[in-house]
VEXGUTOR-238229 format. One line per field, with one value per atom (N, C-alpha, C): residue number from 1; residue in three letters; x negated, y negated, z. Coordinates in Angstrom, 2 decimals, decimal comma. Layout:
BEGIN
nr: c(NUM; ...)
rest: c(Ala; ...)
xx: c(X; ...)
yy: c(Y; ...)
zz: c(Z; ...)
//
This chain:
BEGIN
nr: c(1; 1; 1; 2; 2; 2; 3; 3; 3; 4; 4; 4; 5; 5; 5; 6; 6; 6; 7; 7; 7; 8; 8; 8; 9; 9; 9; 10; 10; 10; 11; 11; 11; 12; 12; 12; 13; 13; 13; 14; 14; 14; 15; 15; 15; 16; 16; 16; 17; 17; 17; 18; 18; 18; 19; 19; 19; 20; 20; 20; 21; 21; 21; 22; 22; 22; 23; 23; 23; 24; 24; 24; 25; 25; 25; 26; 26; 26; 27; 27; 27; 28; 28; 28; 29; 29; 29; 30; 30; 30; 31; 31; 31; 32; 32; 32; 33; 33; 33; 34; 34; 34; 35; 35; 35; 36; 36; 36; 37; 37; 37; 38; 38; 38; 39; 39; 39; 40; 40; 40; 41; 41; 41; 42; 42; 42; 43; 43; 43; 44; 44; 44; 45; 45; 45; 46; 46; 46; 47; 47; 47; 48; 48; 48; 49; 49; 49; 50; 50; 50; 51; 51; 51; 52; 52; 52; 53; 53; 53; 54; 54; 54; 55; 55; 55; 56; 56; 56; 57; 57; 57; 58; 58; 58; 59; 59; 59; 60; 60; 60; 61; 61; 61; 62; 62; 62; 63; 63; 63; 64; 64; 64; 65; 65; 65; 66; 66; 66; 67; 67; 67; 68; 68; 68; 69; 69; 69; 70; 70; 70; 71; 71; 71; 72; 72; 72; 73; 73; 73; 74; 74; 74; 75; 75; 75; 76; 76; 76; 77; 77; 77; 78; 78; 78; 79; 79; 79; 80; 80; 80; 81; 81; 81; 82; 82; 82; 83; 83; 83; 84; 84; 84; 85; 85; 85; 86; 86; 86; 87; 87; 87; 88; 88; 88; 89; 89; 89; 90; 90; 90; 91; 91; 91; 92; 92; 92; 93; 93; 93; 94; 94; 94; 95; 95; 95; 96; 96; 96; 97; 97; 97; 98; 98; 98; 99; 99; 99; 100; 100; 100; 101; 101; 101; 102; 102; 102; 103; 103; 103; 104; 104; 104; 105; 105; 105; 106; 106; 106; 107; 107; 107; 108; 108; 108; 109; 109; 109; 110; 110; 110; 111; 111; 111; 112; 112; 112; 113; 113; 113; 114; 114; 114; 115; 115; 115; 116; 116; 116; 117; 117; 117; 118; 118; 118; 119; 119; 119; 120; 120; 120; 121; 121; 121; 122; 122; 122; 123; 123; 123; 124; 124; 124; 125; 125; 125; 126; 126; 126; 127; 127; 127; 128; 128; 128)
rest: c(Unk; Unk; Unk; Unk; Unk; Unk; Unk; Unk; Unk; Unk; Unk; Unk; Unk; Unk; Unk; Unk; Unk; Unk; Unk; Unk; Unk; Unk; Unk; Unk; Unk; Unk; Unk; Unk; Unk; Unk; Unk; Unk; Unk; Unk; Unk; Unk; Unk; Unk; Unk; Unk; Unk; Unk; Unk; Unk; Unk; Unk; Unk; Unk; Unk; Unk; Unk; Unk; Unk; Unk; Unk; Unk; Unk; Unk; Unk; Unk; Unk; Unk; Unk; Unk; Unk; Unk; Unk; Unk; Unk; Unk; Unk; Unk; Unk; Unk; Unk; Unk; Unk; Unk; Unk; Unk; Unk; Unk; Unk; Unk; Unk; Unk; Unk; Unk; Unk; Unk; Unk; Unk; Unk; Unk; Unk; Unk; Unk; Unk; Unk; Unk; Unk; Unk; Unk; Unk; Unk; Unk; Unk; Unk; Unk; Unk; Unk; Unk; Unk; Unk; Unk; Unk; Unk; Unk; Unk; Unk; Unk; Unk; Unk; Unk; Unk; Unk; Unk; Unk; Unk; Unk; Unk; Unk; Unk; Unk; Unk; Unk; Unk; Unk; Unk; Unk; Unk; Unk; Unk; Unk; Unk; Unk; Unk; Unk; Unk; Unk; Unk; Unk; Unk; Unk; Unk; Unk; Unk; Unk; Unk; Unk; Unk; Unk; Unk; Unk; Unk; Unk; Unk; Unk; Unk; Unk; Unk; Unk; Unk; Unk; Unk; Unk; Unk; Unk; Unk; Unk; Unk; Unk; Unk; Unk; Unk; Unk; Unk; Unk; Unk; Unk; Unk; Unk; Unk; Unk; Unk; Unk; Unk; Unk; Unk; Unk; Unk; Unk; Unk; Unk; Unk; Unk; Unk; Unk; Unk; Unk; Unk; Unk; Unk; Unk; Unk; Unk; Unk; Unk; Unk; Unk; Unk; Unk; Unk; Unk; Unk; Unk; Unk; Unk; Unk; Unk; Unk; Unk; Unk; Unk; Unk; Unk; Unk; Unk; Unk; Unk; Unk; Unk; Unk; Unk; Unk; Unk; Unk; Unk; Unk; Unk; Unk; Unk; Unk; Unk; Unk; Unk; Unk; Unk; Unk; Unk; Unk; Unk; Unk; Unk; Unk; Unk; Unk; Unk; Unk; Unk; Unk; Unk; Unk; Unk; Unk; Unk; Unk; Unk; Unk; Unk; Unk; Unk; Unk; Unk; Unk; Unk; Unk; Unk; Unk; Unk; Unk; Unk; Unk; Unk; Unk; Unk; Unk; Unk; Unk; Unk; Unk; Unk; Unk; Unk; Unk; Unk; Unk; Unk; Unk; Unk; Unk; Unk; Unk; Unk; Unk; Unk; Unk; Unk; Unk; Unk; Unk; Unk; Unk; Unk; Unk; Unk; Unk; Unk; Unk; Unk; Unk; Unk; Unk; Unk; Unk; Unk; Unk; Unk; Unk; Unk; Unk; Unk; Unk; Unk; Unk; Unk; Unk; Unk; Unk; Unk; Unk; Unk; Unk; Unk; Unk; Unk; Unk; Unk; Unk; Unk; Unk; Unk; Unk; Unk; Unk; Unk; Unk; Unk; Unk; Unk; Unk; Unk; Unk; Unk; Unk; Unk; Unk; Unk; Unk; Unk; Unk; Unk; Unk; Unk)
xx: c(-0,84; 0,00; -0,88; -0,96; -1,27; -0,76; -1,80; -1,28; -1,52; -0,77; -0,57; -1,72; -2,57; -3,49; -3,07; -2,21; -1,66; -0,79; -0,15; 0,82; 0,42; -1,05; -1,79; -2,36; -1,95; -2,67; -4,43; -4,99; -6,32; -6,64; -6,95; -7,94; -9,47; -10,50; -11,36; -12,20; -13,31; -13,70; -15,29; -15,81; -17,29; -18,04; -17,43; -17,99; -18,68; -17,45; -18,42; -18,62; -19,23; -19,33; -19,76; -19,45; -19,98; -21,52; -21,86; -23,70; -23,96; -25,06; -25,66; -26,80; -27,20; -29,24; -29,29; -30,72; -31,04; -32,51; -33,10; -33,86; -34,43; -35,21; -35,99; -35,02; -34,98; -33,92; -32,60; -32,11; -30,70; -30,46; -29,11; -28,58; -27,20; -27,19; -25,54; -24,96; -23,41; -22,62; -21,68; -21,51; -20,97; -19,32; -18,14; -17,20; -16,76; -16,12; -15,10; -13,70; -13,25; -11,89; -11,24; -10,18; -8,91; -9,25; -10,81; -11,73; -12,58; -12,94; -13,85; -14,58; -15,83; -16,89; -17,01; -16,81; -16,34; -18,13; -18,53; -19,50; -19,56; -20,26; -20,40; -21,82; -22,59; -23,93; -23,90; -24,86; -25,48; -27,36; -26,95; -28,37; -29,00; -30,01; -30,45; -31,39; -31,58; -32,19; -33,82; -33,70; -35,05; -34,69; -33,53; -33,44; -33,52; -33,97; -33,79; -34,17; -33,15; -32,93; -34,70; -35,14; -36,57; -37,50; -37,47; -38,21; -37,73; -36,10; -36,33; -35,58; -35,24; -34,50; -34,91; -35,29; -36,19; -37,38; -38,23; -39,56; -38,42; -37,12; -36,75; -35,82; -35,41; -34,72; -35,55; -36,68; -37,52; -37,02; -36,12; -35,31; -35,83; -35,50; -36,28; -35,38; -34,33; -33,21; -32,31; -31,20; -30,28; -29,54; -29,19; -28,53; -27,10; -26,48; -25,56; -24,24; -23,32; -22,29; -21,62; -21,05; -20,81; -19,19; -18,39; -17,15; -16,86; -17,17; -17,14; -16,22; -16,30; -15,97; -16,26; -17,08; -17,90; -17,50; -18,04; -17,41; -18,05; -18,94; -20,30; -20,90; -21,76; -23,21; -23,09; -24,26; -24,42; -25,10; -25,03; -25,45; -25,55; -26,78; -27,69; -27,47; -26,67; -26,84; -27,55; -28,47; -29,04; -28,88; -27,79; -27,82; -29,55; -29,13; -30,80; -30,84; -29,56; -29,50; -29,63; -30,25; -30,56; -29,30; -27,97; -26,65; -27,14; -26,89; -27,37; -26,04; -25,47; -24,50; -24,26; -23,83; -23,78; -22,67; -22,49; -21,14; -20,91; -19,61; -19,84; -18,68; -18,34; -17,40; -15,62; -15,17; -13,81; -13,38; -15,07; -15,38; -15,35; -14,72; -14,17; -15,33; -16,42; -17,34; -17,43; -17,63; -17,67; -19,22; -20,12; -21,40; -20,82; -22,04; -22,27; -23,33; -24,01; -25,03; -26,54; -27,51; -28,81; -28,92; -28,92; -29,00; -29,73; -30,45; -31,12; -30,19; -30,43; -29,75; -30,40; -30,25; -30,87; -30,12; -30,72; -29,94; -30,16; -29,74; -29,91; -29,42; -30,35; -29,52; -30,51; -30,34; -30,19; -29,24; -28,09; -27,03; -26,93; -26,91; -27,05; -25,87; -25,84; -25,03; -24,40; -22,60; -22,12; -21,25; -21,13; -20,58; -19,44; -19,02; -17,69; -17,66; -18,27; -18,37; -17,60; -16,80; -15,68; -16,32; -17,53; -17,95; -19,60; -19,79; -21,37; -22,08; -21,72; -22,49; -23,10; -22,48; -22,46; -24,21; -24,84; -26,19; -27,35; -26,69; -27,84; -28,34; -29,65; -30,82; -31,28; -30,91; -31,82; -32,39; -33,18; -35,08; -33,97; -34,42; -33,76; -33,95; -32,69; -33,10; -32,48; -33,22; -32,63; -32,07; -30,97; -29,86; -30,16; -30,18; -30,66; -31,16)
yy: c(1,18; 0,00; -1,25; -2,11; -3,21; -4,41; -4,91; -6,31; -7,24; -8,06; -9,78; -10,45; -10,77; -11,79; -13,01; -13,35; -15,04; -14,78; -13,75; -13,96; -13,65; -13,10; -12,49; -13,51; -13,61; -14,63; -14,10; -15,14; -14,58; -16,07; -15,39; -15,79; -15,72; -16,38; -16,82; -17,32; -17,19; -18,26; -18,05; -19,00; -19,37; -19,03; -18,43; -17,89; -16,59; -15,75; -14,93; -14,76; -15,83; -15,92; -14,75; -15,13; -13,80; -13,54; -14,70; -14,75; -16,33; -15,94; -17,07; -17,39; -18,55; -19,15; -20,10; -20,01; -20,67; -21,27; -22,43; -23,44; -24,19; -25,28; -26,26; -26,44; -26,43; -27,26; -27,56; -26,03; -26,47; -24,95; -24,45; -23,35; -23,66; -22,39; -22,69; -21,77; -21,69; -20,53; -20,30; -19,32; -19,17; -18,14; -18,55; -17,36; -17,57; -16,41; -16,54; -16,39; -17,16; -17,21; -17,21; -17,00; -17,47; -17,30; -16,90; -16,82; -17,78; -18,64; -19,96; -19,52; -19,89; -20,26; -21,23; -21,48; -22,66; -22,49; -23,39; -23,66; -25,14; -24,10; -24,96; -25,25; -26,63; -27,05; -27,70; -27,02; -27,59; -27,90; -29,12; -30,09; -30,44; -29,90; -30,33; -31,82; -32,71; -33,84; -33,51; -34,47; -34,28; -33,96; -33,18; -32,47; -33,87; -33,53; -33,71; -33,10; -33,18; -32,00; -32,01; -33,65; -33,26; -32,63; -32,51; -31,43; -30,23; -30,22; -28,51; -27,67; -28,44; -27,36; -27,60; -29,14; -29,48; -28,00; -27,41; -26,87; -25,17; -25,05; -23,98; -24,45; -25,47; -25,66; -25,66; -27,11; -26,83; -27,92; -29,16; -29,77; -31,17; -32,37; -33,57; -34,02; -33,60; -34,29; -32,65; -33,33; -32,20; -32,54; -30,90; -31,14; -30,54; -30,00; -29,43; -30,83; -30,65; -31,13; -31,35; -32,21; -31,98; -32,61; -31,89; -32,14; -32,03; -32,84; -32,02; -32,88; -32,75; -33,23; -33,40; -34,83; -34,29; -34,13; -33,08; -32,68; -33,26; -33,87; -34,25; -35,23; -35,32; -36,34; -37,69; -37,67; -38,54; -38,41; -37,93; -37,89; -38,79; -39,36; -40,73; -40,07; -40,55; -40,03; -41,20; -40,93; -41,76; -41,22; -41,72; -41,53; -42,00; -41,04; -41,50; -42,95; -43,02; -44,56; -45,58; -45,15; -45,99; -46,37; -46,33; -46,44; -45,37; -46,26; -45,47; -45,80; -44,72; -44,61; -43,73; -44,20; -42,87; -42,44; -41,47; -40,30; -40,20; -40,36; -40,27; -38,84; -38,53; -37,46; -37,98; -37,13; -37,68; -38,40; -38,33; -38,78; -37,81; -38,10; -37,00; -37,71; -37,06; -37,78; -36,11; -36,93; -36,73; -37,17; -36,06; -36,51; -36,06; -36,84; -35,61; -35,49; -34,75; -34,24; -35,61; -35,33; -36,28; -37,09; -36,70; -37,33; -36,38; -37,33; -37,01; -37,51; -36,50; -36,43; -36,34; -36,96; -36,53; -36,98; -36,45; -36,45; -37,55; -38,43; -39,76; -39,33; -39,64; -39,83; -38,30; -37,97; -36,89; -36,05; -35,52; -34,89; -34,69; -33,05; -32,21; -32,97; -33,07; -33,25; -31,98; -32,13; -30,38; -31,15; -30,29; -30,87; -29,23; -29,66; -28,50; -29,01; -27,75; -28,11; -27,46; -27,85; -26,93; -26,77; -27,38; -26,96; -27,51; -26,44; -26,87; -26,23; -25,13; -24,22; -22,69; -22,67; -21,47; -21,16; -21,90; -21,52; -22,71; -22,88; -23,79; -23,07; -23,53; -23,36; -21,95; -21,57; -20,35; -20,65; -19,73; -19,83; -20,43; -21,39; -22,25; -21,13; -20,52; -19,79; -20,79; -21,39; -22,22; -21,41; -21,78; -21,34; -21,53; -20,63; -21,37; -20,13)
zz: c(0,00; 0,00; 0,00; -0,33; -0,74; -0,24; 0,71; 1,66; 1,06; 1,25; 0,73; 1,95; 1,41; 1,92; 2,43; 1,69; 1,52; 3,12; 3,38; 4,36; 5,26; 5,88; 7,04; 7,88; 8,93; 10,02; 10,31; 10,59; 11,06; 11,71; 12,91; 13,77; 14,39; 14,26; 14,31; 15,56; 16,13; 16,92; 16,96; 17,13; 16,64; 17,97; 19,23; 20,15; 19,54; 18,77; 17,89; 16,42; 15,90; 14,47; 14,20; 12,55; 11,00; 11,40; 11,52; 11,44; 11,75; 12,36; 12,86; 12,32; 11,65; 11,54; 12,07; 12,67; 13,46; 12,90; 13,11; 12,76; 13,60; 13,26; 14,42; 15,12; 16,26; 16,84; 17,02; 16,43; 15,36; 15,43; 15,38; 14,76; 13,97; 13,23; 12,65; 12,57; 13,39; 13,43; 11,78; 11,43; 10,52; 10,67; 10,27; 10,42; 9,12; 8,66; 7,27; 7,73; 7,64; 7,55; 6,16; 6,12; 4,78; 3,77; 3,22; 1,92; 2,25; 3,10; 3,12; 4,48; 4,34; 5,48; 6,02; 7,04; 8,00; 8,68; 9,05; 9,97; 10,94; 12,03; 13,04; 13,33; 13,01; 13,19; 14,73; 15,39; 16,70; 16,94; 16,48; 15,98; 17,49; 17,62; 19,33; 19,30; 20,27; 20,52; 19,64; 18,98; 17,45; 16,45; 16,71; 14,81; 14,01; 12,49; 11,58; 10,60; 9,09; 8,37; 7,76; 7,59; 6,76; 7,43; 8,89; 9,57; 9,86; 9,99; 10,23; 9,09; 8,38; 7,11; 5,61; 5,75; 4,50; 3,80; 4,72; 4,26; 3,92; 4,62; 4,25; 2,52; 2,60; 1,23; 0,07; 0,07; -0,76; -1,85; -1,38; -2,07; -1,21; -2,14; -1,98; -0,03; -0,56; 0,65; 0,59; 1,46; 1,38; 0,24; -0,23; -1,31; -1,16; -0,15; 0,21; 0,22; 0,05; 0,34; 1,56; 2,09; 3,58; 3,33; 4,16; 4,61; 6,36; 7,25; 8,57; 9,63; 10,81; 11,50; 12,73; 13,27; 14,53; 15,72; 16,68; 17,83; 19,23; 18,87; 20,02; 19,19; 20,30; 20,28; 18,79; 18,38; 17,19; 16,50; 14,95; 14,08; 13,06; 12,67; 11,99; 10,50; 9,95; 7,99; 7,30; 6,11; 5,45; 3,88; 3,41; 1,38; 1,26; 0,33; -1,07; -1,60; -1,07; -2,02; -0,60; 0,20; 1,17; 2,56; 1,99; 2,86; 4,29; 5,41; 6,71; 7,59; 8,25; 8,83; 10,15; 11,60; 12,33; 12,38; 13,00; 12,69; 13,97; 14,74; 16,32; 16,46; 17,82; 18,19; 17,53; 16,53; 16,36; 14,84; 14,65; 12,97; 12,06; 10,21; 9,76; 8,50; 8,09; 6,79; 6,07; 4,80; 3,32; 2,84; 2,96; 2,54; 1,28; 0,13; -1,31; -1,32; -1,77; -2,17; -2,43; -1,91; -1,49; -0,17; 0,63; 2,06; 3,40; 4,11; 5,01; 6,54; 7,30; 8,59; 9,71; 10,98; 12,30; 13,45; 14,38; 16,02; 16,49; 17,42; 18,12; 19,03; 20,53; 21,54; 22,24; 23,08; 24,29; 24,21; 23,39; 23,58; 22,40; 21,97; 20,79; 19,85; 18,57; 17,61; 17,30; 17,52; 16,86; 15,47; 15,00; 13,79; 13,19; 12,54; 12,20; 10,59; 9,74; 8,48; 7,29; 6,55; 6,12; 4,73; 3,97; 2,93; 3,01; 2,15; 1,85; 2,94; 3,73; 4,54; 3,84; 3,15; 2,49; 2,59; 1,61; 1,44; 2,10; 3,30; 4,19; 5,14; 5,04; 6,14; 5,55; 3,94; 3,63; 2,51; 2,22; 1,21; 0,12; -0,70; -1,97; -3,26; -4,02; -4,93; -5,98; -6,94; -8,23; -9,08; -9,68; -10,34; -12,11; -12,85; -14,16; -15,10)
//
């Protein structure tokens, strides 16, 4: 018999994610829900992406997409194009793709990311 996906509840919680990576300073929980990978980034006091995920990407800036929503602390965004912005607890940002990120403050940055987790914080394989 053959279940309808569309009509199945699922529940989730990032106490025990799919998989977890972990980085300078930083880990990221991963769960799949609904067909989508939801992640949860917990950026500790120092992170930043050009020190701890930069040498694993292999890419000038980040190139990931961000849709998130922050849950904590404060996170410092800087576009390529120079635009610098912080992100506080309760804030809903829309990175795109070229931007550098880091922690401010004493109190870890969590962030809740609904896209563009998929292939972060692993070895950069170019597509082509």
């Amino acid at each position: 018999m053959l279940v309808d996906n569309a009509k199945m509840a699922e529940l989730k919680n990032f106490g025990t994610p799919d998989e977890v990576r972990t980085f300078p300073k930083g880990r990221l929980e991963l769960i799949k829900v609904g067909g989508a990978t939801i992640g949860r980034g917990v950026f500790e006091p120092g992170w930043r992406w050009a020190t701890s995920v930069q040498p694993l990407a292999k890419t000038r800036s980040c190139e990931a997409p961000h849709f998130q929503y922050h849950v904590a602390g404060v996170l410092r965004v800087k576009m390529d194009d120079g635009q610098e912005f912080d992100c506080r607890p309760g804030d809903v940002s829309l990175l795109p793709s070229g931007h550098d990120a880091w922690t401010v403050g004493d109190e870890p940055a969590v962030v809740v990311d609904f896209q563009g987790m998929i292939d972060y914080a692993t070895e950069h394989h170019s597509h082509g």
